[in-house]
C-alpha positions in Angstrom: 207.8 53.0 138.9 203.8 54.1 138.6 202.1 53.3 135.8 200.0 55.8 134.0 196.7 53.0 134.4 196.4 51.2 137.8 195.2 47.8 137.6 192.4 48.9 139.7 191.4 50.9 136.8 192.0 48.2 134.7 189.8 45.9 136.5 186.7 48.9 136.3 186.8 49.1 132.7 187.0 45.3 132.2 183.7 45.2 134.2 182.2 48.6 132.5 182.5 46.6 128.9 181.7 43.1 130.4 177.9 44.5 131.9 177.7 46.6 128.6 175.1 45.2 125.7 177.3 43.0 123.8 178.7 43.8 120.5 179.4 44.3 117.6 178.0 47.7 117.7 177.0 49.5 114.6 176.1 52.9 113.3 172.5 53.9 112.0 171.1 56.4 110.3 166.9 56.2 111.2 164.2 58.4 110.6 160.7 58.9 111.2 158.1 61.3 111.8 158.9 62.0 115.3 163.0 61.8 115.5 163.6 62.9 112.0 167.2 62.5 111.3 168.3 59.6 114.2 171.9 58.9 114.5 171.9 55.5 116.8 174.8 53.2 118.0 172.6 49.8 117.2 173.4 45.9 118.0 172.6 45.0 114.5 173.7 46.7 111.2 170.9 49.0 109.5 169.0 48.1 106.4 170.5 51.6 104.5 170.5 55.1 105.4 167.5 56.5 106.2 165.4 53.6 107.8 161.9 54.9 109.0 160.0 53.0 112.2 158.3 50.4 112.1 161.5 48.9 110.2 163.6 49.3 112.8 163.7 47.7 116.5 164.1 50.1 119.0 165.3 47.7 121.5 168.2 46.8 119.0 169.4 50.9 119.8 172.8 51.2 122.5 172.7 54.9 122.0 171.7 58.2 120.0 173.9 61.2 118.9 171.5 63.2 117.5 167.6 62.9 117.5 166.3 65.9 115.7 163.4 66.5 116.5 162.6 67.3 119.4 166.0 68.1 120.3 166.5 66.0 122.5 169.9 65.0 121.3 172.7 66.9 119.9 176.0 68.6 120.1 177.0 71.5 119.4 180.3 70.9 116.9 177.8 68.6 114.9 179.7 65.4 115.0 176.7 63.5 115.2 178.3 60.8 113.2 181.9 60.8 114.2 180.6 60.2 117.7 178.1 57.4 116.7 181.4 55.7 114.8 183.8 56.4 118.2 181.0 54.8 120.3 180.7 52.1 117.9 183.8 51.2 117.8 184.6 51.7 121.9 182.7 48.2 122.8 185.2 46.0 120.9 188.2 48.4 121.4 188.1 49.3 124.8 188.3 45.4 125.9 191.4 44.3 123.5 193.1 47.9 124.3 192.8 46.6 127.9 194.1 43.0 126.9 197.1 44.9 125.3 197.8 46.5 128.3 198.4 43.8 130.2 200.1 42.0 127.6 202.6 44.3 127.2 202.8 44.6 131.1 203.6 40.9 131.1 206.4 41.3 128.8 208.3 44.0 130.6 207.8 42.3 133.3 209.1 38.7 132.1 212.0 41.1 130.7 213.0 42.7 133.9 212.8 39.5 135.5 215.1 38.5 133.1 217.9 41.1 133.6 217.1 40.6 137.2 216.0 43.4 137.6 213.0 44.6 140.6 210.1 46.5 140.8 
């Protein structure tokens, strides 16, 4: 039987998450003269909606959906921050989705080897 997810692949995203910045990852809202309206994936929560540089780090900042102005980021359906909240959420997700995985892989296979069953 294959399974949809190779180990392999497993393994890669396992080491994807473990070089990644760690988490908790958070969304922010910044602005400022240059960037206008900033939509960031951040290591640290923000202060409130809105926050203008200097109050904000920008070494705290994973990644931007939309910087305004320039353009510099964007995209096109506008889900600026429904992406922010995916990416967010992707660095403590991704790892214990993959946990799961092979969880659940362990159990079917303690079952089969139960019944007596092989792979």
């Amino acid at each position: 039987m294959e399974l949809p997810v190779r180990e392999e692949e497993l393994q890669e995203i396992e080491e994807l998450c473990s070089a990644a910045t760690p988490g908790p990852w958070h969304v922010r809202t910044l602005n400022d003269d240059s960037a206008m309206n900033l939509v960031a994936v951040s290591t640290v929560p923000g202060a409130g909606a809105g926050q203008r540089w200097p109050d904000f780090d920008h070494r705290d900042l994973v990644a931007a959906t939309l910087v305004q102005h320039p353009r510099y980021v964007d995209v096109g359906d506008e889900c600026w921050d429904e992406n922010a909240a995916f990416v967010a959420m992707a660095r403590d997700a991704v790892p214990r989705l993959v946990e799961e995985v092979r969880r659940l892989r362990a159990l079917l296979a303690d079952k089969d080897e139960g019944e007596g069953v092989s792979a």
